[in-house]
N, C-alpha and C positions, 0 to 999 in steps of 0.2 A: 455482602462481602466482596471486594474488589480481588481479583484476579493478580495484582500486581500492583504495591503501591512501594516507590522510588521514594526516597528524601537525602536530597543535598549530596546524590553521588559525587564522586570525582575522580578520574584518574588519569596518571601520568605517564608518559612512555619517556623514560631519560628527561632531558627537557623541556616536551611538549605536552601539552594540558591536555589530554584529548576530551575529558570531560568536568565542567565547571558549575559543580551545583547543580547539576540535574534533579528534577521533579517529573516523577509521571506517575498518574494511574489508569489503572485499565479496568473497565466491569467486568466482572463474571460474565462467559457468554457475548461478549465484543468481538467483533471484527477490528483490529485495531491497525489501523494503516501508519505507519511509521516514517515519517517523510524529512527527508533532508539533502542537504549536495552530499556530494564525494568529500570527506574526510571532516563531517560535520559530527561524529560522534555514533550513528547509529550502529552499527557493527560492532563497537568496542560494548554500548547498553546490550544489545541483544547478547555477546559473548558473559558478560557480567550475569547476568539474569540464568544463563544457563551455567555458569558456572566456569565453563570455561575459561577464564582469566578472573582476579581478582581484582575486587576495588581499593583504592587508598582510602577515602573516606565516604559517610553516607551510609543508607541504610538501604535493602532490599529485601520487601517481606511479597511470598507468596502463596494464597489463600491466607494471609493472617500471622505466616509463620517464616524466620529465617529463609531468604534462601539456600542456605547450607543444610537444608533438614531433608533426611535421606527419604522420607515419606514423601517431603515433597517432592523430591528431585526424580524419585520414581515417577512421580504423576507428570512429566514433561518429556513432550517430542518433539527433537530439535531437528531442522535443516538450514546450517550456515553454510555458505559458500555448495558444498557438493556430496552428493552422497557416499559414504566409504565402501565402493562397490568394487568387485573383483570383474575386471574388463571380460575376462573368459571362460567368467562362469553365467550360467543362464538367470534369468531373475527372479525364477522358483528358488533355486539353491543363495544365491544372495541374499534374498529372504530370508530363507530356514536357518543362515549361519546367525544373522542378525536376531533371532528369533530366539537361540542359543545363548547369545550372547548376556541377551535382557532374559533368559532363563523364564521362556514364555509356557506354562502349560499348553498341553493339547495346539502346540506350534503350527501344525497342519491346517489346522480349521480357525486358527488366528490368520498367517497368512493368506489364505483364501478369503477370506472377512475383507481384509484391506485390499489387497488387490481387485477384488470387487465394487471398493469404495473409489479406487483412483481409475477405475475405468481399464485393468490392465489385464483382469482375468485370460483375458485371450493373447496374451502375449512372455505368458509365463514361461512359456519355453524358449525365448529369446535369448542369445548372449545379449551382457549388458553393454559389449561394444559395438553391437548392432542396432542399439537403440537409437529414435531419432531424440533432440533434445529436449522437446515437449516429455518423450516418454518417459527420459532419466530425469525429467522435474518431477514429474507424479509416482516414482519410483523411491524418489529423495523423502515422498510425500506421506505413500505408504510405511515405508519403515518408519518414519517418523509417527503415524500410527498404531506402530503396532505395541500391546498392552492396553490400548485403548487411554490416551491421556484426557489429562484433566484441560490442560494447556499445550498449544503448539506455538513454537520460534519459528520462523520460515523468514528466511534471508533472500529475497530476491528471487522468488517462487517460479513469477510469469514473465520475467525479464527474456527476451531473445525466441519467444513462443509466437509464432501464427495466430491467425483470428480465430480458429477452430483450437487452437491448442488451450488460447486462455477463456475461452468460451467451455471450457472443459475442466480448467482450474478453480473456474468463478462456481461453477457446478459444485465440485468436490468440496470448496472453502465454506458456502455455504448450508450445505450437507452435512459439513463436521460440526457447522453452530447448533444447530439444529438438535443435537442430542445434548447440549449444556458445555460442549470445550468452546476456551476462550483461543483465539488466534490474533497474535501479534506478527503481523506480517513488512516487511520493507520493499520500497519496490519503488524505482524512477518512474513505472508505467503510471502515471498518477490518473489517466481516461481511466484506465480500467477499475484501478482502486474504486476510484467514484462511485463503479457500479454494486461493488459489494461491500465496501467501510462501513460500520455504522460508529465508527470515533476514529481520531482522529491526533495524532501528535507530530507535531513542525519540530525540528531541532535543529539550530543552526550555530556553530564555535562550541558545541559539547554543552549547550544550553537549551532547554525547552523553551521556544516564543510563545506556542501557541495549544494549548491540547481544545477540540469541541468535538459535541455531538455529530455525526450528519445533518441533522436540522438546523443544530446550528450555522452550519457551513451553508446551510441550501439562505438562510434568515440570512447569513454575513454578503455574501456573493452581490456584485452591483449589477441593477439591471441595465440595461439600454437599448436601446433602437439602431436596428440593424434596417439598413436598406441599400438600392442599387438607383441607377438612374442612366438614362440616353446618354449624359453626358458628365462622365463620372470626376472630369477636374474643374469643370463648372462647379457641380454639386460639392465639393470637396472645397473650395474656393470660400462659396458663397457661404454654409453650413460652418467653415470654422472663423466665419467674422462676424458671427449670431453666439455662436456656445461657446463655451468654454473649454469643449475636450472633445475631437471627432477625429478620429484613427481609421484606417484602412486597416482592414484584417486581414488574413490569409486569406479566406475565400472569396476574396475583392470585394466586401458589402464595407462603407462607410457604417461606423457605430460612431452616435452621438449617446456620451453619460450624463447630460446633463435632466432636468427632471422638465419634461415637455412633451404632450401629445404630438401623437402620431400626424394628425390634422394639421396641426400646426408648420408642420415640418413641410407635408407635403404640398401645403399654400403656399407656402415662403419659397418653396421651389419651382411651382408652377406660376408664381407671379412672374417669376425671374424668366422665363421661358424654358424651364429645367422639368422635363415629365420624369416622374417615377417609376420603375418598372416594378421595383419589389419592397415592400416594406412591411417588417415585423417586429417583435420583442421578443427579448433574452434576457439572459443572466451570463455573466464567466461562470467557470465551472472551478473545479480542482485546480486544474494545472494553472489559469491566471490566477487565481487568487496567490496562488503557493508564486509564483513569480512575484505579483505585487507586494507580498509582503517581504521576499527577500529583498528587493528593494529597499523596501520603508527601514527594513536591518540595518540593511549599509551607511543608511545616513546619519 
């Protein structure tokens, strides 16, 4: 049974479409990485899905069932945008009101459960406006925890977090799979998604392009030959009047995509009087594919 299955949503804000025939579904137990630009439709799906605003047209079933169905709606924990915390109260007591709220039995030994889970146990007695913003992410994270859901929303989780902070995120995200919840998460960080997605949906003008596995994405991704040289606008010269496509990267190594051994490359350079200093294979990752194919959108 799929965690989340979308058909032909749509909806409109006055005269703007925000979403056109959306299609998505998510597995039970998915990491589902949720990717698109700034006003491509994700936030208005994720608000739809939790209820928060309605749709005009289109269907939204999860586990099997309405999302209007209060059994389900019990089983989801959401975090869009921020968590509704009280700045000057500590985030033991933020907890227990939120705990109240969702009319959680034996509240105490729930929240100590979650807070245990987001790494925060030791920080319970913190005001919430002393928290740094790594902390008010896994705060957002916890209550969204707490009941123990079936399914977690999480709107931009690891956005604005340190190395150590989403190193801490990917920990917790993976953690929560681990006992059977599904998480549908959004996020521009796309390196990091990489590290924990195991699926995957593109959305771009309030339309689904693309939903795959991870494997799929690892099978789709183009390999090439990355290398350095003595004389790197020789190399760059000569290499793009042989192939067909050879780029300079950020980390100054020439990539050639065309399909050609290493050997090859490096004779053709050293005939030339061009030594090679470094040369290896790769693939793009997440974040080029997700560029290249906004691209291919456009046109």
């Amino acid at each position: 049974m799929n965690a989340i299955e979308i058909k032909n949503l749509t909806k409109s804000f006055g005269q703007k479409q925000a979403l056109c025939g959306l299609n998505m579904t998510v597995p039970q137990g998915a990491i589902y990485g949720f990717i698109g630009e700034n006003g491509s439709g994700k936030s208005t799906t994720e608000k739809i899905i939790c209820g928060l605003i309605h749709e005009n047209g289109g269907s939204v079933k999860l586990y099997g069932k309405p999302h209007t169905d209060l059994d389900v709606r019990a089983s989801m924990g959401v975090l869009i945008e921020a968590p509704g915390c009280f700045p000057s109260l500590s985030v033991w007591n933020n907890m227990m009101i939120q705990a109240a709220n969702l009319r959680i039995k034996d509240a105490k030994k729930e929240v100590v459960k979650v807070l245990k889970a987001v790494r925060m146990e030791g920080a319970a007695g913190n005001k919430y406006k002393n928290c740094s913003l790594g902390m008010k992410q896994r705060i957002g994270i916890a209550m969204a925890l707490l009941g123990n859901p079936k399914l977690l929303v999480l709107d931009e989780p690891i956005n604005g977090l340190d190395a150590d902070g989403m190193r801490i995120m990917r920990e917790i995200l993976t953690d929560i799979t681990k006992s059977g919840a599904t998480v549908v998460i959004s996020s521009h960080v796309l390196g990091e998604l990489e590290k924990i997605a195991t699926h995957y949906g593109i959305i771009k003008g309030g339309k689904m392009i693309v939903e795959m596995t991870a494997e799929e994405l690892e099978a789709s991704c183009r390999t090439y030959i990355a290398l350095k040289a003595r004389d790197m606008n020789a190399a760059r010269l000569l290499l793009s009047s042989k192939f067909s496509r050879v780029v300079e990267d950020k980390a100054g190594y020439l990539r050639v995509y065309d399909e050609v051994k290493n050997e090859e490359i490096v004779k053709q350079l050293y005939d030339n009087g061009i030594v090679v200093t470094e040369i290896k294979n790769d693939k793009i990752g997440l974040e080029e594919y997700y560029i290249d194919l906004m691209k291919e959108a456009r046109k």
